[in-house]
C-alpha positions as CSV (number, residue, x, y, z in Angstrom):
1,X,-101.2,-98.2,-112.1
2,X,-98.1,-96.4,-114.1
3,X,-96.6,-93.9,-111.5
4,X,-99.2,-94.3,-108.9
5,X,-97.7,-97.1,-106.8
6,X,-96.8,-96.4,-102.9
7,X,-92.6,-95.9,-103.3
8,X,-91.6,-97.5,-100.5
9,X,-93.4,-100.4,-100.8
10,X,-91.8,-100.6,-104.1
11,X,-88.5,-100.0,-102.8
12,X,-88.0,-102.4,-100.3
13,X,-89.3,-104.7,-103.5
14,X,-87.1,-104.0,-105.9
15,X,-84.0,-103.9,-103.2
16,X,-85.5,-107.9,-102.8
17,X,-85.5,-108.6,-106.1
18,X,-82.2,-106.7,-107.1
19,X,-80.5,-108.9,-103.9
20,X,-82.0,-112.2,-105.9
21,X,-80.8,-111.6,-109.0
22,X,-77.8,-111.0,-108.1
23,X,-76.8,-113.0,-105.0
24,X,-78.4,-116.4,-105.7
25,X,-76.7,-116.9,-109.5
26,X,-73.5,-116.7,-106.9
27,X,-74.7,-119.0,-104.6
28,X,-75.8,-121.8,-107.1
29,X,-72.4,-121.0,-108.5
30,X,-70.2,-121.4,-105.9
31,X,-72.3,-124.5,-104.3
32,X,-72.2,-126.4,-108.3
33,X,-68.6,-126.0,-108.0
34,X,-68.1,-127.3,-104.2
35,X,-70.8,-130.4,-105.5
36,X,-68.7,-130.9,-108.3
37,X,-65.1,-130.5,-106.6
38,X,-65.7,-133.1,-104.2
39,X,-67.1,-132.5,-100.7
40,X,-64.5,-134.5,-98.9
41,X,-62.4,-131.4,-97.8
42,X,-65.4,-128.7,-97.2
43,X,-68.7,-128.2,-95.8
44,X,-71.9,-126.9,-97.7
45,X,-71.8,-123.6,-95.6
46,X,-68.1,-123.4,-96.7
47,X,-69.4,-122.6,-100.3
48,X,-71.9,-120.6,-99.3
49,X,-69.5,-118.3,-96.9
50,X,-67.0,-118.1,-100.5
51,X,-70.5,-117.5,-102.5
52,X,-71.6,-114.7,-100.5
53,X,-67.7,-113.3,-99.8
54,X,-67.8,-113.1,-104.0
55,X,-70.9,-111.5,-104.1
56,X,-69.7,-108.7,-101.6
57,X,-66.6,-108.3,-103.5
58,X,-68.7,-107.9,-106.5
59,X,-69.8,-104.3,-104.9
60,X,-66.5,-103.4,-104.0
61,X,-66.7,-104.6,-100.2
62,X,-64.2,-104.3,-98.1
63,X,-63.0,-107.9,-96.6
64,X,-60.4,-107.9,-93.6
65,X,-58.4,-111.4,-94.1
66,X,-56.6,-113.1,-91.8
67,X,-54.3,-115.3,-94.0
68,X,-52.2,-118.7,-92.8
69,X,-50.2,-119.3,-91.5
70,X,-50.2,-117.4,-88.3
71,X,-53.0,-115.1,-89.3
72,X,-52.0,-112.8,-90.9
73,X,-54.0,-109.6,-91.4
74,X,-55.0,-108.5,-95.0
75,X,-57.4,-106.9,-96.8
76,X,-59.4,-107.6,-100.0
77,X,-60.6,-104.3,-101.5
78,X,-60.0,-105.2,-105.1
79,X,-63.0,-105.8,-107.9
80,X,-62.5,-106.0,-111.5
81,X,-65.0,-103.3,-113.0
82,X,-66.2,-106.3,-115.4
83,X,-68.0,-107.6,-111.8
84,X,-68.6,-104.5,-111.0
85,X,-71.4,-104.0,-114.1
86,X,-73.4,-106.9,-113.2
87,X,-75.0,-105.6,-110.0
88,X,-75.3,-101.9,-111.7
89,X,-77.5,-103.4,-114.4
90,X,-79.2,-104.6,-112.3
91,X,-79.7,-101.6,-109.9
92,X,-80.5,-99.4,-113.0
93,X,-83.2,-102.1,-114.3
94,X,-84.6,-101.0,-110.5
95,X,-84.4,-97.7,-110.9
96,X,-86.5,-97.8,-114.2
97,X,-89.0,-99.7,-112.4
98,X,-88.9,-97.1,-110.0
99,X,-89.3,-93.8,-112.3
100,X,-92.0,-95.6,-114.4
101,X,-94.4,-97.3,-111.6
102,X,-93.4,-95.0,-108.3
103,X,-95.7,-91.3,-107.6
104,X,-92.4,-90.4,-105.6
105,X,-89.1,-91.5,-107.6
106,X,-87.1,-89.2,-105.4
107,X,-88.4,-90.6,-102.4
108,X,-88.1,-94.3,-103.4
109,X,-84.6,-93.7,-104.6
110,X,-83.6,-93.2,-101.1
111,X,-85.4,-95.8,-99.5
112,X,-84.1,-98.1,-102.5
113,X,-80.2,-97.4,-101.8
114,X,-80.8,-97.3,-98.6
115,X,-82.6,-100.7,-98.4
116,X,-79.8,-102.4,-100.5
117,X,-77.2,-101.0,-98.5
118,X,-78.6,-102.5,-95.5
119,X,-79.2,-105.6,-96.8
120,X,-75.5,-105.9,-98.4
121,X,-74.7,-105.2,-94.5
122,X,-76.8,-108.0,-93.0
123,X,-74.9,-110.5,-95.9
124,X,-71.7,-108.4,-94.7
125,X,-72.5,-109.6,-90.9
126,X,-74.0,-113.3,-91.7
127,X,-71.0,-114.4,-93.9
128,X,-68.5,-113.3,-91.2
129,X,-65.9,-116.0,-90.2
130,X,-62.3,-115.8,-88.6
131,X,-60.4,-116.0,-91.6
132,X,-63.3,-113.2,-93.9
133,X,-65.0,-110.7,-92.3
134,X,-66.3,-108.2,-94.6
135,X,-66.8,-104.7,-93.6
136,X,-70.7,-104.0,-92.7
137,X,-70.2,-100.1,-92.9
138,X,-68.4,-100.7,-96.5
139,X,-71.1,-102.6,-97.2
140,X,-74.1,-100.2,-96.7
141,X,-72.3,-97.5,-98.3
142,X,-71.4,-99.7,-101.4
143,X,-74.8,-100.2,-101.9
144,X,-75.8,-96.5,-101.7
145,X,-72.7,-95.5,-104.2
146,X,-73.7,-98.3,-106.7
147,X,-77.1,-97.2,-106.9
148,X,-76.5,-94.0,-107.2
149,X,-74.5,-94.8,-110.4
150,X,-77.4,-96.7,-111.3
151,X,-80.0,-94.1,-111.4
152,X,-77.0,-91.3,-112.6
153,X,-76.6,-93.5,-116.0
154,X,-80.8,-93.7,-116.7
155,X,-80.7,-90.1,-116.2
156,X,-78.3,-89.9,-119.1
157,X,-79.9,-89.9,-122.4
158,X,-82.0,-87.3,-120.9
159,X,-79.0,-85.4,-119.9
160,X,-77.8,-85.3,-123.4
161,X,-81.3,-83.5,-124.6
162,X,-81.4,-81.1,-122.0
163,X,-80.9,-77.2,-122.7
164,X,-78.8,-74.7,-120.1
165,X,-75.4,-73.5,-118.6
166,X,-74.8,-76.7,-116.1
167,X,-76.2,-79.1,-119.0
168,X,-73.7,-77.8,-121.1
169,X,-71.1,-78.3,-118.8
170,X,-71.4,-81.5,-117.4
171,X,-71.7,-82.7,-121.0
172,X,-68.9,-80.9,-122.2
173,X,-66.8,-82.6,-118.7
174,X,-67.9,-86.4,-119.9
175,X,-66.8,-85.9,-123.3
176,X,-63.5,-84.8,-121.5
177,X,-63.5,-88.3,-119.4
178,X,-64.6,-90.3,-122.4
179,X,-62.0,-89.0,-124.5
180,X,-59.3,-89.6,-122.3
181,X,-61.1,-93.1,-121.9
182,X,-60.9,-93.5,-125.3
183,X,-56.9,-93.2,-125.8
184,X,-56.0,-95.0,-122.5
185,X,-57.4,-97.9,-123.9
186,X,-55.8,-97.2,-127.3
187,X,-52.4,-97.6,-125.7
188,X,-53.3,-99.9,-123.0
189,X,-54.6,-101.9,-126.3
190,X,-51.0,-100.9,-128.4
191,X,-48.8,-101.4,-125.5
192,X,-50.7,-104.9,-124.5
193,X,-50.5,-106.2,-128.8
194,X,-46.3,-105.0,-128.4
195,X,-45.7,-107.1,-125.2
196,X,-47.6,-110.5,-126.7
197,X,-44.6,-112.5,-126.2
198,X,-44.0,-111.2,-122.6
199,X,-48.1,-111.9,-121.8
200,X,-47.7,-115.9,-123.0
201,X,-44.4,-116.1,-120.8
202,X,-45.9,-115.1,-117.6
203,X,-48.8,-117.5,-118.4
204,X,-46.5,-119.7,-118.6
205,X,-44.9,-119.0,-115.3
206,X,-48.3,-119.7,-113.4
207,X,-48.5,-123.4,-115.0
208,X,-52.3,-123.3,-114.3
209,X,-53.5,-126.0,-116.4
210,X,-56.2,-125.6,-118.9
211,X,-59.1,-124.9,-116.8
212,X,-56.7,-122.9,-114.7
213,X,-55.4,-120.5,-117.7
214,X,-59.5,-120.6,-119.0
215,X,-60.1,-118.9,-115.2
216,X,-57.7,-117.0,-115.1
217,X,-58.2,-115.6,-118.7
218,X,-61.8,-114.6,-117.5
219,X,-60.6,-112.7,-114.8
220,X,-58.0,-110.3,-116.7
221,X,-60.7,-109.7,-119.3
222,X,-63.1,-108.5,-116.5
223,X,-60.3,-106.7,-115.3
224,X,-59.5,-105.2,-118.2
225,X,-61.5,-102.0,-117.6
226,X,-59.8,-101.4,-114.2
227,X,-56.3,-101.4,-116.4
228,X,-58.1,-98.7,-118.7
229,X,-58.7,-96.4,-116.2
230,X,-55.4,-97.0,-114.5
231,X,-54.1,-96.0,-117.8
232,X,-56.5,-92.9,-117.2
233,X,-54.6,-91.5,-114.5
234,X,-51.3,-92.5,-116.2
235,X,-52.4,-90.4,-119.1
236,X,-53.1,-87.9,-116.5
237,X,-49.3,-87.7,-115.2
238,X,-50.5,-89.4,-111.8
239,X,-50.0,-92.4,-112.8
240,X,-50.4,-95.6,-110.9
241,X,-49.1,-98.9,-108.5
242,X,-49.0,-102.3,-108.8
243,X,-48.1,-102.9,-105.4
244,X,-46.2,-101.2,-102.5
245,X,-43.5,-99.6,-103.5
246,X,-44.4,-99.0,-107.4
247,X,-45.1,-96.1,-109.6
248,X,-45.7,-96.2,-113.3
249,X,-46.0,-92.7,-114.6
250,X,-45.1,-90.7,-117.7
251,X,-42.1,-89.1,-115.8
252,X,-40.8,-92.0,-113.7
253,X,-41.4,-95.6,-113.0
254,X,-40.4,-97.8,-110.2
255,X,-41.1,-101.4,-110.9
256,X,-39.9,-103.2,-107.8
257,X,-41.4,-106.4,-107.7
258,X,-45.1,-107.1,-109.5
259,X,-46.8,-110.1,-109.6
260,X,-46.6,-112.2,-112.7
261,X,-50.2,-111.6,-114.0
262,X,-50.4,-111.7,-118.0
263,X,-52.6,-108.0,-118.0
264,X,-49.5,-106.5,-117.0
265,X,-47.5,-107.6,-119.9
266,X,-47.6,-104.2,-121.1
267,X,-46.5,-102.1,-117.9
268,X,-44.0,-99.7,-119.2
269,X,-40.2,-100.3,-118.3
270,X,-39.1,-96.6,-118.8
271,X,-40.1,-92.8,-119.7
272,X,-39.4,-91.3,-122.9
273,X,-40.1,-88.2,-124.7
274,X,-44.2,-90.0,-125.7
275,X,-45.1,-90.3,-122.2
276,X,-43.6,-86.7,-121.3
277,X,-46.2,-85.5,-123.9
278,X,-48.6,-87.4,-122.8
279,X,-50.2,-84.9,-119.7
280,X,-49.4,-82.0,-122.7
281,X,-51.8,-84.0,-124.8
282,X,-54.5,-84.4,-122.4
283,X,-54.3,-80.6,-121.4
284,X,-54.7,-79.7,-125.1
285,X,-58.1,-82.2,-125.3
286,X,-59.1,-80.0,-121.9
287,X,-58.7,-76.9,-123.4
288,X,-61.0,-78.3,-126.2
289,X,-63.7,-79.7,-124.1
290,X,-63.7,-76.5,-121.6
291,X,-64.2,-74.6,-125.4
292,X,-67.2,-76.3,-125.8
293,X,-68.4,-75.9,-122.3
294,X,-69.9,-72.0,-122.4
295,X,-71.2,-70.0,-124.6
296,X,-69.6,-66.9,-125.9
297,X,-72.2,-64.2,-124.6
298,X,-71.5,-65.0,-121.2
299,X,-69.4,-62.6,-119.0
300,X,-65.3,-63.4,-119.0
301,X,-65.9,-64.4,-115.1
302,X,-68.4,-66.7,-115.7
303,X,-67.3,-68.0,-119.0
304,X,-63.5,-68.8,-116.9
305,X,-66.0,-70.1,-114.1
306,X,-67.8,-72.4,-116.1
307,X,-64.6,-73.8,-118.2
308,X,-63.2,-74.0,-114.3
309,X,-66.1,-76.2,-113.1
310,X,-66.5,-78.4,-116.2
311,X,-62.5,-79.4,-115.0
312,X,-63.3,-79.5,-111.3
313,X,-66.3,-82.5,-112.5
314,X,-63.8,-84.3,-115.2
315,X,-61.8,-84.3,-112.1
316,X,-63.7,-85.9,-109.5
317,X,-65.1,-88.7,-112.2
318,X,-61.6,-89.2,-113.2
319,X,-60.9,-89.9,-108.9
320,X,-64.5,-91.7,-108.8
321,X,-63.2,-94.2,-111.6
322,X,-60.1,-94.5,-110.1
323,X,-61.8,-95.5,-106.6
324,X,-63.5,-98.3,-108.1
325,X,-60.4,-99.5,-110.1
326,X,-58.2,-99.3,-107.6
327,X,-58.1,-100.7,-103.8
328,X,-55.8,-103.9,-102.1
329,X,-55.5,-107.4,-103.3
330,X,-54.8,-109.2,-100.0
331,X,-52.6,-106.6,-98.3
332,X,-48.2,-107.3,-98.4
333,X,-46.8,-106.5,-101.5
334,X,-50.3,-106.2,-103.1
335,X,-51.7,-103.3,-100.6
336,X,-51.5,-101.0,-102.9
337,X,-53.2,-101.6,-106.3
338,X,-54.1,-98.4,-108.5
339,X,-53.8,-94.7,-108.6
340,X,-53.2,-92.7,-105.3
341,X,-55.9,-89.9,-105.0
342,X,-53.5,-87.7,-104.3
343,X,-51.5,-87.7,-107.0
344,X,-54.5,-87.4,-109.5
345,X,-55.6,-83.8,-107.5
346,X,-52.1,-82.9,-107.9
347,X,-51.1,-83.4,-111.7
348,X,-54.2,-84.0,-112.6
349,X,-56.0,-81.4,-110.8
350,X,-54.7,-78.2,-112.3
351,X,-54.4,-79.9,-116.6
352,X,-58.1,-80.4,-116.6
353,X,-59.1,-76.9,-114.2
354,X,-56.8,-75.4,-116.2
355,X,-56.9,-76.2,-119.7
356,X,-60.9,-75.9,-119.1
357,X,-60.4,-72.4,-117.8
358,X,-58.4,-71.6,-121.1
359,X,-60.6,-73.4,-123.5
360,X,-63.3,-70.9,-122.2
361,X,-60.8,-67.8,-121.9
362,X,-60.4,-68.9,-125.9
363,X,-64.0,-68.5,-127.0
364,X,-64.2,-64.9,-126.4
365,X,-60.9,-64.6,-127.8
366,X,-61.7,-65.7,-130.9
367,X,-65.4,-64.1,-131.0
368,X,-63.2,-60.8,-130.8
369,X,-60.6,-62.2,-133.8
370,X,-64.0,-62.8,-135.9
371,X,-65.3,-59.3,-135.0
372,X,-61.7,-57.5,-135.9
């Protein structure tokens, strides 16, 4: 039966079964905590509308708000990446299925991410209410963007075994992303263990009570990884907002007003001569990683070429990252949350084109010193 089944019928399956898993663990959730909070000032469907609204958010869905009093517009478009895992396990457990049992992976693929799509639509358009109303389009492409992360990270032990030029580079462009992953969380760690005191006063400030402070502990850890990678595009020279009107970057920062949320206890409060080196550092690390990315018996056009490429893909997974960290927590002050796109083509562009160009420019360069 191994890689003989019909794909779409084991598409449309495994879509099913990836919607189970991770919808109805939501649902029992949310409808527990209604039971156990008292039904007095809520109906049943009112947990499953928050249930379902959690689940979409879960997949980075956009929800339009209109908030009280007077209705005011908003939008939810902001997940915490530690949600954000849960339905990508899932999806890549689907895509295994897929590649072991299906006699066309390719073709099931489609029909999978397709399928969930459409399904996260149809929970988009069921859960809809005045006050929530998620986004149906965001929705369906949510679902094909997750899954193809999904099937992208099986493919990647294989990736790391495979011969050739574009092998080569791709590899050589994630080891650029994971070591810039690597020191934004070193500082985001350093500058989070320096500001201690500042994190307990703003729990403090929010008085939330035991369960209240266990809650809201949970969600900075799961948000954690979105502060990473907003550390990313700080590192980058980019750097990022914590609501309209902010910047933090490593050459100016405009606090304004930020909400009083213990994961920023480590925001910086000003520049200094660190975070001016800081884009300097990660251009050195570029031109390391574009080194690594050709080989030195390729022609100087191609060799520039393929150290330019290897910076043009660190680039867009740096902006991918960045898409999925980033987004608006209720609109107001909070609209924008995260790095701004354009900014990251702009500083960050040319350091890792660039310094991937050079790194290659610097294997024939030495090749010839070895030669002399």
């Amino acid at each position: 039966m191994s890689g003989h089944r019909n794909p779409y019928g084991l598409a449309l399956q495994e879509a099913l079964r990836a919607l189970t898993l991770t919808l109805v663990p939501i649902l029992l959730i949310s409808i527990l905590s209604w039971s156990f909070a008292g039904s007095r000032n809520g109906q049943l469907g009112d947990a499953v509308h928050g249930g379902a609204w959690i689940w979409l958010a879960a997949h980075k869905v956009l929800l339009h708000l209109s908030l009280p009093p007077g209705d005011i517009a908003g939008l939810l478009w902001f997940t915490p990446l530690g949600f954000l895992i849960f339905p990508i396990v899932v999806l890549r457990g689907a895509c295994k299925r897929m590649a072991k049992e299906s006699s066309n992976y390719r073709g099931g693929l489609t029909l999978l991410s397709t399928t969930y799509g459409a399904l996260l639509g149809v929970v988009a358009l069921i859960s809809a209410t005045h006050a929530v109303r998620p986004n149906p389009l965001s929705a369906f492409f949510a679902g094909l963007l997750l899954t193809l992360i999904a099937a992208l990270s099986l493919q990647a032990p294989h990736l790391i075994k495979a011969k050739g030029e574009l092998s080569r580079i791709v590899k050589s462009s994630l080891l650029n992303i994971a070591g810039l992953l690597l020191i934004s969380f070193i500082l985001f760690l350093v500058a989070t263990i320096m500001n201690f005191s500042q994190m307990l006063n703003l729990y403090a400030v929010l008085r939330a009570g035991f369960v209240g402070t266990l809650l809201i502990t949970a969600v900075m850890l799961l948000a954690v990884p979105n502060a990473v990678v907003m550390t990313m595009a700080y590192v980058s020279g980019a750097g990022f907002a914590v609501g309209s009107g902010t910047l933090f970057s490593p050459f100016s920062v405009n606090s304004a007003e930020i909400p009083a949320l213990p994961i920023l206890a480590g925001l910086p409060a000003q520049t200094s001569a660190i975070t001016h080196a800081l884009p300097a550092l990660l251009l050195a690390w570029s031109i390391f990683t574009g080194y690594r990315s050709v080989e030195s018996g390729l022609d100087l056009k191609v060799r520039v070429r393929d150290g330019a490429l290897h910076g043009v893909i660190a680039l867009f997974t740096l902006t991918l990252l960045n898409l999925l960290a980033g987004g608006s927590l209720l609109g107001g002050r909070l609209s924008a949350i995260g790095a701004s796109y354009w900014r990251i083509a702009l500083f960050g562009g040319p350091i890792l084109i660039i310094g991937g160009a050079l790194g290659a420019l610097l294997v024939g360069l030495f090749n010839r010193s070895h030669r002399a």
